[in-house]
N, C-alpha and C positions, 0 to 999 in steps of 0.2 A: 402394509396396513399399519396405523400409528394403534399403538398401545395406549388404553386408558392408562389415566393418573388422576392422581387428586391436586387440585390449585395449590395446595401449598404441600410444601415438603419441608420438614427442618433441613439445616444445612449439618453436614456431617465431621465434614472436615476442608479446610481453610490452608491450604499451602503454599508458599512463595519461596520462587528459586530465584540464583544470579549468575548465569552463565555467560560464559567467553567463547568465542567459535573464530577460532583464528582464518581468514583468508589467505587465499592464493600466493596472493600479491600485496603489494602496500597499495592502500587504495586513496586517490585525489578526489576528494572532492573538493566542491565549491568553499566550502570553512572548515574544513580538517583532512586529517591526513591519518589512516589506519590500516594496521596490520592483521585486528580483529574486530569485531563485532560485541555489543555486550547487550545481553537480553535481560528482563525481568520475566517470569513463565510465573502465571497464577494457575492453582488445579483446584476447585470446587468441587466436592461431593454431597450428595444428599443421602437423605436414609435408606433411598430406595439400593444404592449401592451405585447408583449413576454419577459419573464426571465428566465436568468440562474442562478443559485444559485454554491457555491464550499466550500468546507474549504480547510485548513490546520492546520494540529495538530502542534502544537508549542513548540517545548523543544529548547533549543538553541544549544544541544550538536546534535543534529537530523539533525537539518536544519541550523543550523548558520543565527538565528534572535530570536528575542523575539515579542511579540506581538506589543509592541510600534514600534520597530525599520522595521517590517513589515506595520503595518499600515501607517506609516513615508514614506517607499519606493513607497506603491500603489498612495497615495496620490501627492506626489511629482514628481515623474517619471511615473510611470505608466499611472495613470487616462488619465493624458493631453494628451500620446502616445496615447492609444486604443479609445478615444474619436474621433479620426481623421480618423480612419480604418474603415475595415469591418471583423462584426463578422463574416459572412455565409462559413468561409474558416479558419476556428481556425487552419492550420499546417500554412498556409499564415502567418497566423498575427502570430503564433510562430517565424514564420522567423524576424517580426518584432521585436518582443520583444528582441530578443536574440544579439541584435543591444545595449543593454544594459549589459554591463559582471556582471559575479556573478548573485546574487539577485534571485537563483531559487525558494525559497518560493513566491516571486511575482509574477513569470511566471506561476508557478503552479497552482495557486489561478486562475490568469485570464483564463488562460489553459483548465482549466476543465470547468470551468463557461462557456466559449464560446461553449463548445461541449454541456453542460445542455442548452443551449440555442439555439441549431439548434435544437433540440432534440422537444421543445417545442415549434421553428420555422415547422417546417416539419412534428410536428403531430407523429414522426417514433423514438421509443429507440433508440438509438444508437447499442446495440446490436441486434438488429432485421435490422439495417442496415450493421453490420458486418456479418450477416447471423451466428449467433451467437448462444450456444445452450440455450433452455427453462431452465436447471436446470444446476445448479453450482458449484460442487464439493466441498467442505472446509474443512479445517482442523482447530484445535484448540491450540494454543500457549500456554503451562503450563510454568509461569514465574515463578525465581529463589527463592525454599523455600527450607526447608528440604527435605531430599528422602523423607519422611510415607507421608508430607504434599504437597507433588506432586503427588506423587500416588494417594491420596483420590482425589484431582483433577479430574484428568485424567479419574478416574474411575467414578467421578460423571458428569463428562460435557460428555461423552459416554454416559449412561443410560440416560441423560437426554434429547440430540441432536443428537445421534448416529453417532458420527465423525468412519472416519477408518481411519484417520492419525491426528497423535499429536506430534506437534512440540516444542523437550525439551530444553529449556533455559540452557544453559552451562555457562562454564563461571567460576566457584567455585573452581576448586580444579580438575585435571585430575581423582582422586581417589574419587573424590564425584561425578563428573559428571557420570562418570562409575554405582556409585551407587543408582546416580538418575534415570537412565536409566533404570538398574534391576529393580526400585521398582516402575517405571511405568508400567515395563513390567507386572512381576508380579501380577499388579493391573487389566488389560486390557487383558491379553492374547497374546497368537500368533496373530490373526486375524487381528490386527490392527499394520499400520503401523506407526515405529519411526523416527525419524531424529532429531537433535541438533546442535541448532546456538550456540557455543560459543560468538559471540561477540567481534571476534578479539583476545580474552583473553591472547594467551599464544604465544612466540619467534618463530620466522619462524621455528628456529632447531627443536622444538619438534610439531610442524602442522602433518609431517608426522605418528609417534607415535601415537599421540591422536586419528588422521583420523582409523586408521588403526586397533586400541584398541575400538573405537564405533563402528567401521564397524564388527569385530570380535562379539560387545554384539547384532548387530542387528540391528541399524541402516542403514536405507538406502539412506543417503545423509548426509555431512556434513555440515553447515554453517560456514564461516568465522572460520578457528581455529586458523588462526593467520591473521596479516594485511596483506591483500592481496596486489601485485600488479603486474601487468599485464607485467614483464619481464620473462628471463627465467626460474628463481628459483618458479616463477609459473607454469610454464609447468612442471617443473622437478616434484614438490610436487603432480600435480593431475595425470603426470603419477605414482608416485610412490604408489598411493593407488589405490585401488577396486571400491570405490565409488562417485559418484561425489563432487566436491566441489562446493556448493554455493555459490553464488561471490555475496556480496550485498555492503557493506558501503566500498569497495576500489572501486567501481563506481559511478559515478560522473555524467554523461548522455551521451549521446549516443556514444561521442567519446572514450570514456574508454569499450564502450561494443564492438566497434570494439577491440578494443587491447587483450581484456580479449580471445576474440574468436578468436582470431589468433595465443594467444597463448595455444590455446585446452581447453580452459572454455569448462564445458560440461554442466551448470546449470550456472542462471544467474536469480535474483529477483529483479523481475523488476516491480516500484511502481506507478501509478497513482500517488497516492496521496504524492512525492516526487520527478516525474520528470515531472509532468504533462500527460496528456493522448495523445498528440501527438507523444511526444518524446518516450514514450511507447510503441504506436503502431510502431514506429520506429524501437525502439531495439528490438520489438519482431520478425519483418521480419529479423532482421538481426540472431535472435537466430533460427529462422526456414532454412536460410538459410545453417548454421553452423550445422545444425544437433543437436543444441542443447536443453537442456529442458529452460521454461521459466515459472518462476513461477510466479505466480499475489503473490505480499509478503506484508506483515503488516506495514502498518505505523501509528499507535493507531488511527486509523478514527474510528469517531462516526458512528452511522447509516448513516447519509448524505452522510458520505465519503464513505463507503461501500458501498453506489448503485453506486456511479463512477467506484470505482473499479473493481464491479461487470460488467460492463459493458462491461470492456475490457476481463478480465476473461474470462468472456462467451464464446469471441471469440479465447482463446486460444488451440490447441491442449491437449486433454486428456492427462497427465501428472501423473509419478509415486507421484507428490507431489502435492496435491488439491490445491487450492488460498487460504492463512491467509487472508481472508478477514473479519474475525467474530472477532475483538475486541471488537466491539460494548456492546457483551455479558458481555464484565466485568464492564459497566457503572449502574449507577444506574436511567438515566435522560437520556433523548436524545432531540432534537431537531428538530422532525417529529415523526408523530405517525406511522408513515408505516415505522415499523421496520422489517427488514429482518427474517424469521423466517428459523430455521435450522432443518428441518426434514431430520431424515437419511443421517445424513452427506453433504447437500445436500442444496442449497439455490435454490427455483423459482422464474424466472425473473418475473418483474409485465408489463405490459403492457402502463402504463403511461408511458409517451416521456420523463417529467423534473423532478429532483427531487425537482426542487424549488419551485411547485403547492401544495408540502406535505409539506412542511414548515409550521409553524404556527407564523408565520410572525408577528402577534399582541402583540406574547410572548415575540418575540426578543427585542421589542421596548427599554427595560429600556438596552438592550445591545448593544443600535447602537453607535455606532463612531460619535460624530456630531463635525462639523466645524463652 
């Protein structure tokens, strides 16, 4: 049952961390190449003794910021703003924030922290207030190697988590991507579902082609196969293939997912942990509206960031493409011990309101931000 409060609370205290969480492996992506991960973590308190905790994963080609130039924005603009507000209404104060142009890794951050913070205001998850389900579909993200060395992948995060869809990193080479595909396949079986983000990678002229040539090897959805953008040449490209197209990094927030969907977007990856969890739940009614799919999609969150996103997840419609919400899996370190476990393809919600209570907040210390 949610706990009375009163509309406003002062805010108590205002904390910002910078942490490192080294990976497994060195990891390919599409515009860089990493050994670790680097977060900015906000924690929010009020009077009542309540917090909300948030990250954001920090590449600058991702978000356009760095961790200084982030911590720089919350401190100078932000703090003084949401100190004046009220948390108990985080789409509200979104409306405030957005008073300020650009700077979505700052909204972000505060964004989700206000929602970890009614959550642990009201005693109630967030998704058990979206009426949301117990168990959480996932998929797992094979990033750019060799075909043999994607394959053993694929076939080892399977027997080990039991994914039934795996999302293949493109991006390489039309003729390798192709063959990356096969040697997933191969490695996995019919059983399990593929699909592959290129990344943007290749000329609008050949989007169709590519789409058309994965959907051919089995594939059932593409991502980004070339740069999206929400005029006609995008309506023409997803009508002229079978499968959908993933519309991620040519959307920007909410106003670009109307565009995308008027022009017959049929799929649309939509991020917590890159638009915030308001503007989220935003674009997901507008993708229910449209008839379209809406997938909860990766944006390298640690554990922490996973139970955000998982949040919303939850309450999404069953979809041919589960939530990338399992990156976590490729760190070596994390920053809460209540890490998400993935039996049978499959994450359970925990019943805890915040995830800021599973922090271990004493650890963080030598990584706080001081002034």
């Amino acid at each position: 049952m949610n706990r009375h409060f009163p509309d406003a609370e002062p805010i108590t205290g205002w904390r910002v961390f910078v942490r490192r969480l080294a990976y497994e492996r060195a990891v390919q992506w599409s515009d860089l190449t990493e050994t670790a991960a680097t977060f900015v973590v906000l924690r929010i308190e009020t009077a009542s003794g309540c917090a909300g905790a948030a990250e954001v994963a920090v590449k600058p080609t991702w978000v356009g910021a760095t961790a200084a130039s982030l911590v720089c924005a919350l401190a100078e603009m932000f703090e003084p703003l949401v100190r004046g507000h009220n948390l108990s209404d985080p789409r509200q104060l979104r409306t405030v924030l957005d008073a300020i142009p650009g700077n979505q890794p700052a909204k972000t951050l505060i964004d989700n922290a206000c929602w970890d913070w009614l959550g642990a205001r009201t005693g109630v998850p967030l998704w058990r207030r979206m009426q949301g389900r117990a168990q959480v579909p996932v998929s797992w993200a094979v990033t750019r190697q060799p075909p043999a060395a994607m394959a053993r992948e694929a076939a080892d995060m399977i027997a080990r988590h039991g994914f039934r869809t795996l999302k293949i990193k493109g991006g390489q080479g039309m003729a390798l991507d192709l063959a990356c595909l096969d040697a997933v396949r191969q490695a996995v079986g019919d059983g399990v579902a593929l699909y592959v983000d290129a990344n943007g990678a290749y000329p609008a002229a050949d989007a169709a082609g590519y789409a058309s040539a994965l959907s051919r090897a089995g594939a059932v959805m593409v991502e980004d196969p070339c740069a999206f953008v929400p005029d006609q040449g995008y309506t023409a490209l997803q009508q002229s293939v079978n499968v959908p197209l993933l519309v991620d990094f040519g959307m920007t927030g909410v106003r670009d997912a109307h565009l995308f969907l008027e022009r017959g977007a049929r799929a649309l990856s939509l991020k917590p942990g890159r638009f915030g969890l308001s503007d989220a739940l935003h674009m997901r009614q507008l993708a229910q509206a449209a008839n379209a799919t809406a997938v909860a999609g990766l944006m390298g969150e640690s554990a922490l960031g996973t139970w955000a996103g998982l949040q919303f997840a939850a309450a999404l419609p069953p979809a041919a493409v589960p939530a990338e919400l399992t990156w976590f899996l490729a760190m070596r370190e994390q920053m809460l011990d209540d890490v998400p476990v993935v039996e049978q393809g499959a994450i359970a919600m925990p019943d805890w309101p915040s995830v800021c209570e599973r922090i271990d907040w004493a650890a963080m210390a030598d990584v706080e931000v001081t002034r």
